[in-house]
Phi, psi and omega in degrees: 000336189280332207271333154306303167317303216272315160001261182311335178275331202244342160289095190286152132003129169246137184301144167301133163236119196297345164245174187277186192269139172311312154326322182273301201284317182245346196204027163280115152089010163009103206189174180235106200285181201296323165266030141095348155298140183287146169223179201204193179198151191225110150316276155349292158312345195269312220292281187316289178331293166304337192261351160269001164310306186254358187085031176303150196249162175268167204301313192308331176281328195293343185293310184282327181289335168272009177069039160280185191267123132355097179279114167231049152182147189304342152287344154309263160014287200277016164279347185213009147224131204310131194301267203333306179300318178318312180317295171301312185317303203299322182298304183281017161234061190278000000 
């Protein structure tokens, strides 16, 4: 245990990184089906599926339930999340 404690104290941080990795995303648990196509599992879908799986509410209600300010529009948004990621959101939810 000590040698864990004095770890985490002496390891700086690694800067966020706000996406998953293409190994998480495109190539967890890899195979291949009987006819020779790749197949894959996505973390990033599952992590979401499960938390609407359990009632996670989605960030715009998580927002209000913490008594943050109302996002109803994608300009709203880029106030509190990095406008290029707001772009891509906005592209895939067209």
């Amino acid at each position: 245990m000590e040698s864990i404690v004095r770890g985490l104290l002496k390891d700086p941080i690694m800067k966020v990184d706000r996406w998953m990795s293409q190994d998480l995303t495109q190539h967890l648990f890899e195979t291949h089906d009987d006819l020779g196509r790749p197949f894959h599992f996505d973390l990033a879908a599952i992590n979401i599926q499960r938390g609407r799986d359990h009632g996670v509410p989605g960030y715009t209600k998580w927002r209000l339930f913490c008594g943050l300010p109302p996002i109803n529009t994608w300009n709203d948004m880029k106030l509190f999340v990095a406008p290029d990621s707001v772009n891509i959101f906005q592209q895939m939810y067209k």
